[in-house]
N, C-alpha and C positions, 0 to 999 in steps of 0.2 A: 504494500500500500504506500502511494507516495503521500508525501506530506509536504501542503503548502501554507506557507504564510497567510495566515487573513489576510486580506488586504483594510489599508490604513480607512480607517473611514472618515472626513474629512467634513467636519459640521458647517451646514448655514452660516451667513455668516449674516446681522443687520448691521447696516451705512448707512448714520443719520451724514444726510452732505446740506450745510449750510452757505447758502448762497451769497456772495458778495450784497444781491440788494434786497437781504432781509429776509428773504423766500427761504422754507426746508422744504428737501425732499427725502425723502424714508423708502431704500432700497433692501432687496433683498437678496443676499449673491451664493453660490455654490460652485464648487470647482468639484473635479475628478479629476485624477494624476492618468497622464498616457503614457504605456511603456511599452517597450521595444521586444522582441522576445527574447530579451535576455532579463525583462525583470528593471531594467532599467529606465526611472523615470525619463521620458522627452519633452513631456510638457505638461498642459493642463487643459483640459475642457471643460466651460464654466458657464453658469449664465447668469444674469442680474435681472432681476424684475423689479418697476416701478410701481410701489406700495404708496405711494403719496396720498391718493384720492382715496383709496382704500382708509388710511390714516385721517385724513380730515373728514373722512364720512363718521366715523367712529368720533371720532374728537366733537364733532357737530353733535349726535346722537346723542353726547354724555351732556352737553351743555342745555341742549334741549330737556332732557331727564331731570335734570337739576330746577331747570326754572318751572316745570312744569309741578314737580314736587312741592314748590316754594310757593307757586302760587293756590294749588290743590289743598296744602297745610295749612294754609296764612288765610286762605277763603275767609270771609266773615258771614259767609252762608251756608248751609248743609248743602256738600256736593255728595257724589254716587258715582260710581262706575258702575253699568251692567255690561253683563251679553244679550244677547240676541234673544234670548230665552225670558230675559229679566233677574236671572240668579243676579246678587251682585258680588260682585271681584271686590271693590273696594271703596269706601267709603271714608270723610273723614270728620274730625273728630265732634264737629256741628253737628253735621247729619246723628250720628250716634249718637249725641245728649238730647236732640230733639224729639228722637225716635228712641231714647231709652235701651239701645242695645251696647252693648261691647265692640270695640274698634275689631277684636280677636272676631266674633261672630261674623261679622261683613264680612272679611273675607271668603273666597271661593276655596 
């Protein structure tokens, strides 16, 4: 039986690249080693993928969440979430005191 070397496994790698006018963009790169049939590295085969918009949809998503929460808690009126069904998902702390339920209960 012959026996070979694993080969090196060679991780992901993220490239925050900040731009001269203020701009980022957020890559994402990987290589694999080429060898000869002697076992000898000759180079590398790599690719970079632009994760940018990926990142600011995300970043957008979380800022959204945030204000959405603040205004949802902060309400000075009983709000609700339902579905479609009318179960409700959630509810906050107005709606409960007005309706005499627990915040734990609203939820789905």
């Amino acid at each position: 039986m012959e026996m070979r070397p694993r080969p090196r496994a060679f991780p992901s790698l993220a490239i925050i690249v900040f731009h001269p006018a203020g701009t980022v963009s957020w890559l994402h790169g990987r290589a694999v080693p080429l060898k000869n049939r002697n076992g000898e590295i000759t180079g590398y085969l790599g690719s970079i993928t632009d994760l940018t918009a990926h990142h600011q949809a995300e970043e957008a998503r979380c800022e959204s969440e945030t204000r959405f929460r603040s205004i949802f808690d902060g309400a000075t009126t009983g709000m609700v979430m339902s579905d479609l069904q009318g179960y409700l998902l959630e509810c906050n702390r107005l709606f409960c005191a007005c309706w005499a339920i627990s915040e734990s209960s609203c939820a789905a």
